[in-house]
C-alpha positions as CSV (number, residue, x, y, z in Angstrom):
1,X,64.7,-73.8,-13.4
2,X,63.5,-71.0,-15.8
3,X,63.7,-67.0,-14.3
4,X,60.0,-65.9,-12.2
5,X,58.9,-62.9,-14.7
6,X,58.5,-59.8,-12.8
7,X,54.8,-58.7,-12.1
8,X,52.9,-57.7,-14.8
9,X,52.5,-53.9,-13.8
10,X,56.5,-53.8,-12.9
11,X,57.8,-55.7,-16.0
12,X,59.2,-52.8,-19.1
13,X,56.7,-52.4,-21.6
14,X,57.3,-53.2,-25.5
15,X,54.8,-52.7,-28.8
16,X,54.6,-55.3,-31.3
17,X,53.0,-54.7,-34.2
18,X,51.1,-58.1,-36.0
19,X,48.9,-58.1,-38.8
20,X,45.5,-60.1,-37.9
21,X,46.3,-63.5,-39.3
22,X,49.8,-63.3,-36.9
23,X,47.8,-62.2,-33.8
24,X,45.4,-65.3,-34.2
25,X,47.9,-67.2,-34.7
26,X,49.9,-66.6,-31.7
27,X,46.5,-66.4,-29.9
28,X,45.8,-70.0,-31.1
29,X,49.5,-71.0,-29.7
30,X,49.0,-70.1,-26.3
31,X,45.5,-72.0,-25.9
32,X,47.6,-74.6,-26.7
33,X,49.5,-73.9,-23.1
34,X,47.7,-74.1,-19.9
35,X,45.0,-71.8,-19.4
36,X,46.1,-70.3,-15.8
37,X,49.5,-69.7,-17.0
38,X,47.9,-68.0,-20.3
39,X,44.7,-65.9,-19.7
40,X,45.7,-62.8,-18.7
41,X,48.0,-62.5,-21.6
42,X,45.2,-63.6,-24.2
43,X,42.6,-61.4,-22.6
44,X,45.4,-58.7,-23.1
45,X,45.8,-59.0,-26.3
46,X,42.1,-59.4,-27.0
47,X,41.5,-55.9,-25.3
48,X,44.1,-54.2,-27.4
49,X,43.1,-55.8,-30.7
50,X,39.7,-54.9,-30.2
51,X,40.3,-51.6,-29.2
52,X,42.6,-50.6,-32.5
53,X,40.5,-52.6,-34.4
54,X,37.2,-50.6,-33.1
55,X,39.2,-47.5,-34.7
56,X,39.5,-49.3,-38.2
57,X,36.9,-48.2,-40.8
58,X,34.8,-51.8,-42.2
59,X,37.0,-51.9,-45.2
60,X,40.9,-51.6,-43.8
61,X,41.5,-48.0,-45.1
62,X,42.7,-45.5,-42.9
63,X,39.9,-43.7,-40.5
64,X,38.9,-40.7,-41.7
């Protein structure tokens, strides 16, 4: 029988750094799982992608 996980606000942290076409990907993997067991997780990563993304200039460069 697989290990409970820890609640979200006690489990350590980690970064992870994914180019766009990784993020979706892994995005389109866990809507593959059920979606109670999943949507806090994708609406996490939504919420940070759109937040760095937000801070990206329309053509990749680096903000100014």
């Amino acid at each position: 029988m697989p290990a409970t996980p820890p609640p979200p606000d006690t489990a350590p942290r980690i970064t992870l750094s994914l180019g766009l076409d990784d993020t979706n990907l892994v995005l389109e993997a866990l809507g593959q799982l059920p979606f109670a067991r999943v949507y806090q997780l994708i609406a996490a990563i939504q919420e940070q992608a759109h937040k760095q993304l937000a801070n990206q200039p329309a053509d990749g460069g680096t903000p100014a």
